[in-house]
N, CA, C and O atoms as a GROMACS GRO file, in nm:
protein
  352
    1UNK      N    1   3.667  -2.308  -2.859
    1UNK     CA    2   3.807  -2.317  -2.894
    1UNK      C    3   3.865  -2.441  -2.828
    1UNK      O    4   3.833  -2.449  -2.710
    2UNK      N    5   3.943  -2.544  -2.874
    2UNK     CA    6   3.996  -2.637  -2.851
    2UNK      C    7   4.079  -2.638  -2.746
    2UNK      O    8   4.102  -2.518  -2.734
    3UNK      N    9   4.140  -2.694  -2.660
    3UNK     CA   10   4.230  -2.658  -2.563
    3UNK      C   11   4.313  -2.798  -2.572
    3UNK      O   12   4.269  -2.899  -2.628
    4UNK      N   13   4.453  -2.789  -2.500
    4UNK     CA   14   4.510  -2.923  -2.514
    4UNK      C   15   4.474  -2.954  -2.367
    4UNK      O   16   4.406  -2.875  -2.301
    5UNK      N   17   4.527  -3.083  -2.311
    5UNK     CA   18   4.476  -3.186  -2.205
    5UNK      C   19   4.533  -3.064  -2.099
    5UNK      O   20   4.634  -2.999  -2.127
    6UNK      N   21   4.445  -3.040  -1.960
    6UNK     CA   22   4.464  -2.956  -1.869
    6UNK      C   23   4.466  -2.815  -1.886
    6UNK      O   24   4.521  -2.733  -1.812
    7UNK      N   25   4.393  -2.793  -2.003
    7UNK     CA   26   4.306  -2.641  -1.985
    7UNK      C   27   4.390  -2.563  -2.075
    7UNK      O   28   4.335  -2.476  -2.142
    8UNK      N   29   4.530  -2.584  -2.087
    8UNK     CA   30   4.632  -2.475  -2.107
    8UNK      C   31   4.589  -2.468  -2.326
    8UNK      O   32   4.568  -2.565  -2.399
    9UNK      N   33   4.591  -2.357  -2.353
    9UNK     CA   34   4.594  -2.374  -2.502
    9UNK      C   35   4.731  -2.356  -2.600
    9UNK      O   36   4.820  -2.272  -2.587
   10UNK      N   37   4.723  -2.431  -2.673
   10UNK     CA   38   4.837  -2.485  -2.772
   10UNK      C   39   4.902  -2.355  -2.816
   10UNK      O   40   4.826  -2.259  -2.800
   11UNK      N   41   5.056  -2.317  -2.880
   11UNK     CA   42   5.122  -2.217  -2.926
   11UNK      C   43   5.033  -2.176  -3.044
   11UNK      O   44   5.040  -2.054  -3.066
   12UNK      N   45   4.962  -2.235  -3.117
   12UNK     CA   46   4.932  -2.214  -3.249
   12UNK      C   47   4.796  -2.187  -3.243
   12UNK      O   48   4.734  -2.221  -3.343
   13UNK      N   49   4.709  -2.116  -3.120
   13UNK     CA   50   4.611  -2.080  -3.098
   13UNK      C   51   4.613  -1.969  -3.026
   13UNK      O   52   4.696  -1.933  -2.942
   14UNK      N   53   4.478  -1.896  -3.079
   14UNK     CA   54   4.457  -1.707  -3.009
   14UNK      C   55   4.458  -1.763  -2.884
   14UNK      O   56   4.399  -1.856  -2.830
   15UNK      N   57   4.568  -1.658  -2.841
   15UNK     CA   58   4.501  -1.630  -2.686
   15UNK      C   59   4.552  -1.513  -2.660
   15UNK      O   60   4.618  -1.446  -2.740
   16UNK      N   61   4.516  -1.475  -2.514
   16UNK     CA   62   4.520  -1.334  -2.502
   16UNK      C   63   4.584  -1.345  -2.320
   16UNK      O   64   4.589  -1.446  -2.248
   17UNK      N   65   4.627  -1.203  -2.287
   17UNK     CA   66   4.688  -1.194  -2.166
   17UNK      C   67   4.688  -1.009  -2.127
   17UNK      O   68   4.692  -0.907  -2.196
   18UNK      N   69   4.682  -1.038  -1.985
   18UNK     CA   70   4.625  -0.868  -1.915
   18UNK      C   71   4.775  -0.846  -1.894
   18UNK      O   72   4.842  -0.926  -1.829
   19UNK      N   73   4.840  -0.703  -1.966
   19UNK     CA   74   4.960  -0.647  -1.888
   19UNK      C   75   4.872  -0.495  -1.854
   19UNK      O   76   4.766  -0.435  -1.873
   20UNK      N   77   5.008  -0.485  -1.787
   20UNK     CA   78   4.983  -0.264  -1.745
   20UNK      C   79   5.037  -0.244  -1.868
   20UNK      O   80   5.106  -0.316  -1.940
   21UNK      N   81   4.993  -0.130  -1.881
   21UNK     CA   82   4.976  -0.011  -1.963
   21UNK      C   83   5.129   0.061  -1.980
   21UNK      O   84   5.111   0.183  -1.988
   22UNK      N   85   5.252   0.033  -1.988
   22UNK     CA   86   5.366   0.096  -2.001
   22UNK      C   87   5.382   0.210  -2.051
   22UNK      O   88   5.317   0.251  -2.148
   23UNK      N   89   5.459   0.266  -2.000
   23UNK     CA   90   5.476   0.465  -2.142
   23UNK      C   91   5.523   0.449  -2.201
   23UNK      O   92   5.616   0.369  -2.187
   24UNK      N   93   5.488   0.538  -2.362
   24UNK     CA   94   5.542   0.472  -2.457
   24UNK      C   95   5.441   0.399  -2.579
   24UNK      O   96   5.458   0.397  -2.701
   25UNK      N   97   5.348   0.350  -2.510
   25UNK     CA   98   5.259   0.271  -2.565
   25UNK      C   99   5.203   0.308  -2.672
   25UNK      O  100   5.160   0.423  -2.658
   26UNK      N  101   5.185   0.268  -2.766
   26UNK     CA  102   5.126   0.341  -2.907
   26UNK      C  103   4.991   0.268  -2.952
   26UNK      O  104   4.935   0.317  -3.051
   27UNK      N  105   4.945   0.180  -2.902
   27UNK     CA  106   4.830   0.033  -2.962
   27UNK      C  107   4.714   0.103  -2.977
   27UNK      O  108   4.690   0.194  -2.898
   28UNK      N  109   4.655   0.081  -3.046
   28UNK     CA  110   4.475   0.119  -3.083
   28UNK      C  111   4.380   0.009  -3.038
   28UNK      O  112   4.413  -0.104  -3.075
   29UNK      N  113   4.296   0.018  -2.983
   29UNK     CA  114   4.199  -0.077  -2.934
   29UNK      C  115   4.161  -0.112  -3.043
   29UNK      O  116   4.133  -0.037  -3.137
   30UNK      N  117   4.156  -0.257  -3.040
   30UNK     CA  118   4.065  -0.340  -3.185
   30UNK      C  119   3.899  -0.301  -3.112
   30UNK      O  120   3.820  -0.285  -3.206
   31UNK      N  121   3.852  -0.288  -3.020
   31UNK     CA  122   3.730  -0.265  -3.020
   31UNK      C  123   3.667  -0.119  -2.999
   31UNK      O  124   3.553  -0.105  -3.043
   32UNK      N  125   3.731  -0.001  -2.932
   32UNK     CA  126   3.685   0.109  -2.903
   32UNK      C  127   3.750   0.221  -3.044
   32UNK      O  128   3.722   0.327  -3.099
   33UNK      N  129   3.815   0.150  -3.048
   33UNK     CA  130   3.923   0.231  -3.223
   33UNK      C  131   4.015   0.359  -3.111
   33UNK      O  132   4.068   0.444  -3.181
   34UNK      N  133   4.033   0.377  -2.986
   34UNK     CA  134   4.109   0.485  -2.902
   34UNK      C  135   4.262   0.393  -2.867
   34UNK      O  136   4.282   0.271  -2.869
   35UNK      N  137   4.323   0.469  -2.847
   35UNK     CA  138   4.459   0.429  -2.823
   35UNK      C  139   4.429   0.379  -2.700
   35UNK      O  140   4.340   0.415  -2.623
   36UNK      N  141   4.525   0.277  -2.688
   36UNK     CA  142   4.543   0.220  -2.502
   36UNK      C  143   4.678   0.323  -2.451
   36UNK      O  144   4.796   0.312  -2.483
   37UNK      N  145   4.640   0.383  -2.400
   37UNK     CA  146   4.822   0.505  -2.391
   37UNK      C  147   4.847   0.476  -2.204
   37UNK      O  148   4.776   0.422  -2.119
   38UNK      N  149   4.943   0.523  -2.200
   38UNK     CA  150   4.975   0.490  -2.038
   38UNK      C  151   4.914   0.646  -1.976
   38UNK      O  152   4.923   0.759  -2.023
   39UNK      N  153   4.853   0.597  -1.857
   39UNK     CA  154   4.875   0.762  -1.808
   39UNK      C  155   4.903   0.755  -1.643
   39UNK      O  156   4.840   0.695  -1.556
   40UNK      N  157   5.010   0.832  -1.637
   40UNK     CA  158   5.040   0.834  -1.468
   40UNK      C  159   4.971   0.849  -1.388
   40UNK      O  160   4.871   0.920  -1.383
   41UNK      N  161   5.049   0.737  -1.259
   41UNK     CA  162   4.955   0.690  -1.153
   41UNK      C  163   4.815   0.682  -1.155
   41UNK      O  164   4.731   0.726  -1.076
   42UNK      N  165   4.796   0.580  -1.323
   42UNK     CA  166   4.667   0.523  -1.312
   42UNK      C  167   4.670   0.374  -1.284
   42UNK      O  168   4.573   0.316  -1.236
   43UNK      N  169   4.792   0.310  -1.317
   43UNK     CA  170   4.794   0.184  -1.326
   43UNK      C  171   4.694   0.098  -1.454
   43UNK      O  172   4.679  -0.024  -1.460
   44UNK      N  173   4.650   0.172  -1.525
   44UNK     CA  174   4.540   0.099  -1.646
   44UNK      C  175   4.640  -0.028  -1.670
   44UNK      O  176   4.762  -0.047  -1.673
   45UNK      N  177   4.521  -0.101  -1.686
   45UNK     CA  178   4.532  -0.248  -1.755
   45UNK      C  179   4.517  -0.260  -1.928
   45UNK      O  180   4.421  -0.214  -1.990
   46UNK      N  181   4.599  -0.310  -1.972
   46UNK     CA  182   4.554  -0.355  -2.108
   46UNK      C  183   4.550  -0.531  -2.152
   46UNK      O  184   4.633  -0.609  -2.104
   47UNK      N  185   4.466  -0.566  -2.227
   47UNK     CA  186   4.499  -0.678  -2.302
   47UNK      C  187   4.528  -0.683  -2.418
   47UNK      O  188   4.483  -0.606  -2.503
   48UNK      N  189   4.640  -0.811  -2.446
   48UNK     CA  190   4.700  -0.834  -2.566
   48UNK      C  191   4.693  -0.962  -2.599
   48UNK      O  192   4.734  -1.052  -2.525
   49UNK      N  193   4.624  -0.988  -2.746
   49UNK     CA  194   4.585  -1.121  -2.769
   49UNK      C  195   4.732  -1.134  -2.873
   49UNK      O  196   4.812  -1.040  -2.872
   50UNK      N  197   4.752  -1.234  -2.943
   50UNK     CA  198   4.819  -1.314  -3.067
   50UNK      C  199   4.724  -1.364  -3.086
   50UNK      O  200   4.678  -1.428  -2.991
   51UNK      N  201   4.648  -1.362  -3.217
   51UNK     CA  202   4.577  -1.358  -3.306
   51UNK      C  203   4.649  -1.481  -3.394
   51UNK      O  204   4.760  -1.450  -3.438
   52UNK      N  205   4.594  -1.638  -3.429
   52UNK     CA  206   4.619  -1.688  -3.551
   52UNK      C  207   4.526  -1.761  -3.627
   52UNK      O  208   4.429  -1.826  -3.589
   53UNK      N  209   4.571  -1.741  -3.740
   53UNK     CA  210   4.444  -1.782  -3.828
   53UNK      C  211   4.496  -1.894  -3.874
   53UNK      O  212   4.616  -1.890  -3.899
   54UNK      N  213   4.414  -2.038  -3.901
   54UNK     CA  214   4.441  -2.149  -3.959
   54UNK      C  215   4.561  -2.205  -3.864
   54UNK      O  216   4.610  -2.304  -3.918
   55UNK      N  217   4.608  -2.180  -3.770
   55UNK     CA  218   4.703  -2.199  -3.667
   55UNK      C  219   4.845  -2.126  -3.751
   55UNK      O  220   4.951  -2.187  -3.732
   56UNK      N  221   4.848  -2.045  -3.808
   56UNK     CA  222   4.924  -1.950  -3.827
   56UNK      C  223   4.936  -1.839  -3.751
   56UNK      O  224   4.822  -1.794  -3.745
   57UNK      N  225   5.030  -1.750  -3.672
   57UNK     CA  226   5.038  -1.669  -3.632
   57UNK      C  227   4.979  -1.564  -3.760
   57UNK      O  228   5.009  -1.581  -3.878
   58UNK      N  229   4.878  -1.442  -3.703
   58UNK     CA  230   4.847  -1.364  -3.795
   58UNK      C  231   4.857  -1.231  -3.768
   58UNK      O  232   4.863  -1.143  -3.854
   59UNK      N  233   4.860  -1.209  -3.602
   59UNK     CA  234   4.871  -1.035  -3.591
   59UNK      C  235   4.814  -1.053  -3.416
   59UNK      O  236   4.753  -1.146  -3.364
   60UNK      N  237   4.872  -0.900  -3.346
   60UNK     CA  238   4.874  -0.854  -3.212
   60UNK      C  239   4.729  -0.798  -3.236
   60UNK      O  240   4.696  -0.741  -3.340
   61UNK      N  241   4.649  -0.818  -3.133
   61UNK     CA  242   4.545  -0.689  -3.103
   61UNK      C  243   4.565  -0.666  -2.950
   61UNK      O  244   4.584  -0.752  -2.863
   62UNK      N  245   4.554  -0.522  -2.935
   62UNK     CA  246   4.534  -0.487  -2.804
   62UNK      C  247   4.367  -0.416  -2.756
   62UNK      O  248   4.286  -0.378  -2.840
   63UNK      N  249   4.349  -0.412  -2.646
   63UNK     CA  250   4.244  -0.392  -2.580
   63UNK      C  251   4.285  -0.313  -2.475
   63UNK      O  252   4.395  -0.316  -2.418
   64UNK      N  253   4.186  -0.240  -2.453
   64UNK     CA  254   4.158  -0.164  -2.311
   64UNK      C  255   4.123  -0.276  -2.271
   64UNK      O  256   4.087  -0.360  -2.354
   65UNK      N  257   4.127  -0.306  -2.125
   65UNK     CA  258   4.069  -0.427  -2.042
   65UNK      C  259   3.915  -0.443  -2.024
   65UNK      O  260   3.851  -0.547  -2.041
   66UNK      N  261   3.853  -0.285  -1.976
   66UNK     CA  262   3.709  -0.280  -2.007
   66UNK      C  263   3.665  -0.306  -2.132
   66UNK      O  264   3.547  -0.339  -2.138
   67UNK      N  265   3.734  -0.299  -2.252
   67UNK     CA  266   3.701  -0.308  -2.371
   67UNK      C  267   3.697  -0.457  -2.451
   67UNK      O  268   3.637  -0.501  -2.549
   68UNK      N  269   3.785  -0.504  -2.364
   68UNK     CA  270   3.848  -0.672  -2.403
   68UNK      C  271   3.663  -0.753  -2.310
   68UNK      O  272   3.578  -0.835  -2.343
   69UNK      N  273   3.682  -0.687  -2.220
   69UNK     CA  274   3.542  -0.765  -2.123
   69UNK      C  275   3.440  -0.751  -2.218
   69UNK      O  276   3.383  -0.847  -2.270
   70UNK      N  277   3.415  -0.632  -2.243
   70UNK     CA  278   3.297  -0.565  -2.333
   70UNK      C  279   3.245  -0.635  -2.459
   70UNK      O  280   3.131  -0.641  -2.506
   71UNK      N  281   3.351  -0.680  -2.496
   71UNK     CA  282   3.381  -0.804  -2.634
   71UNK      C  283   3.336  -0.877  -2.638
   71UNK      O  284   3.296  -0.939  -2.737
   72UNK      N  285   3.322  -0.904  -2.486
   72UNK     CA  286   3.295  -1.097  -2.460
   72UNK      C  287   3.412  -1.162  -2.485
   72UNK      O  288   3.410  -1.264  -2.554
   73UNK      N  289   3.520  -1.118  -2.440
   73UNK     CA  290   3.653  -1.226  -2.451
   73UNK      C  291   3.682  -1.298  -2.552
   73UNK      O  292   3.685  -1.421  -2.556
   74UNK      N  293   3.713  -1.193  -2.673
   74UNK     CA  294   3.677  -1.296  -2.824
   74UNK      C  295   3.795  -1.406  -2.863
   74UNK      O  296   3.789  -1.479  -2.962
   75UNK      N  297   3.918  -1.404  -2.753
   75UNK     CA  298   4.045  -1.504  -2.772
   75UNK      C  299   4.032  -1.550  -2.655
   75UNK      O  300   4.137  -1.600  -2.614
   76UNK      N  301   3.920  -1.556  -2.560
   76UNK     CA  302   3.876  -1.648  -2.415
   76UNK      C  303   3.951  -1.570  -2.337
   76UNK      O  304   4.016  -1.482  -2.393
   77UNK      N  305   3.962  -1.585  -2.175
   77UNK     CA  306   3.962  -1.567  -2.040
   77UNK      C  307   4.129  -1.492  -2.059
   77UNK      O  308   4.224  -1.542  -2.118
   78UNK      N  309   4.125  -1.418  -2.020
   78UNK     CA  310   4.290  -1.368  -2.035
   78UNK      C  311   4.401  -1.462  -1.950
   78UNK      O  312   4.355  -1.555  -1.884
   79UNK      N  313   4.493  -1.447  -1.951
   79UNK     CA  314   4.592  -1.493  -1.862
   79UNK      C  315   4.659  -1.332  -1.774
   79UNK      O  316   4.678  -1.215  -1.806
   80UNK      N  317   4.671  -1.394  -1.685
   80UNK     CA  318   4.761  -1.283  -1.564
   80UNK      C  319   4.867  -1.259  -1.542
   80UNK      O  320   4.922  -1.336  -1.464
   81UNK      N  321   4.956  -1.130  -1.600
   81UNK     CA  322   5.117  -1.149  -1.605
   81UNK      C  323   5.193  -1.139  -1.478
   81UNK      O  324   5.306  -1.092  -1.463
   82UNK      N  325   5.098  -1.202  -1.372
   82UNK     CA  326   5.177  -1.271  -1.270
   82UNK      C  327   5.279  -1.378  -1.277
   82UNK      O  328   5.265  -1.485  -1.337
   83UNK      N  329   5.380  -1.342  -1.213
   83UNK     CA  330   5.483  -1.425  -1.224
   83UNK      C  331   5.625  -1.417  -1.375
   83UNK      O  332   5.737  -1.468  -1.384
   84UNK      N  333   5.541  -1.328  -1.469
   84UNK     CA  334   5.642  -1.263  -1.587
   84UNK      C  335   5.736  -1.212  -1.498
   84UNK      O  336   5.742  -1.140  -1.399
   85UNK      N  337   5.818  -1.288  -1.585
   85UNK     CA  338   5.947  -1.230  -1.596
   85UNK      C  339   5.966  -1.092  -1.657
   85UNK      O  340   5.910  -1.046  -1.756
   86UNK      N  341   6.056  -1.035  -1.576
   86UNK     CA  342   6.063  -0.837  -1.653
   86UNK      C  343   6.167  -0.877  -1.713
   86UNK      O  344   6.256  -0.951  -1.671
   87UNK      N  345   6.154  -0.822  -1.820
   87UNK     CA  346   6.258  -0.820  -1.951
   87UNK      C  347   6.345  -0.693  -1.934
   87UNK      O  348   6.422  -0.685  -2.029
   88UNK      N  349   6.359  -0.603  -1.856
   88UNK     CA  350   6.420  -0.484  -1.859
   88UNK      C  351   6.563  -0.513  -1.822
   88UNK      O  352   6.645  -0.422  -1.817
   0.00000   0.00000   0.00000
């Protein structure tokens, strides 16, 4: 996958990023086909790629985190929502 100068990849390319698991959560793993659901005081991790095709935005997939590894990282190395801003 192409990257622009200093590693970081362009808006108009998959990539993917590790959040927690919030309640509420409704997502189906693109790889295990099981829901990613929150469950108390587990702290589970999930990943969430943006998916685009032809550099079109095309669609969300989520992952269990073991499941995203399991893959082989098919939108590369996640990013860490360290430092996100909480939207609440």
């Amino acid at each position: 996958m192409a990257q622009e100068p200093g590693g970081a990849r362009g808006k108009t390319e998959s990539r993917a990023v590790v959040r927690t698991v919030e309640p509420g959560s409704s997502a189906i793993c693109a790889h295990c086909g099981a829901p990613v659901k929150f469950v108390a005081r587990a702290q589970l991790r999930q990943v969430i790629a943006n998916v685009y095709v032809n550099a079109t935005w095309d669609r969300v997939e989520h992952y269990h985190a073991d499941c995203y590894e399991e893959a082989n990282e098919p939108y590369g190395s996640p990013n860490s929502d360290q430092g996100r801003a909480d939207h609440r």
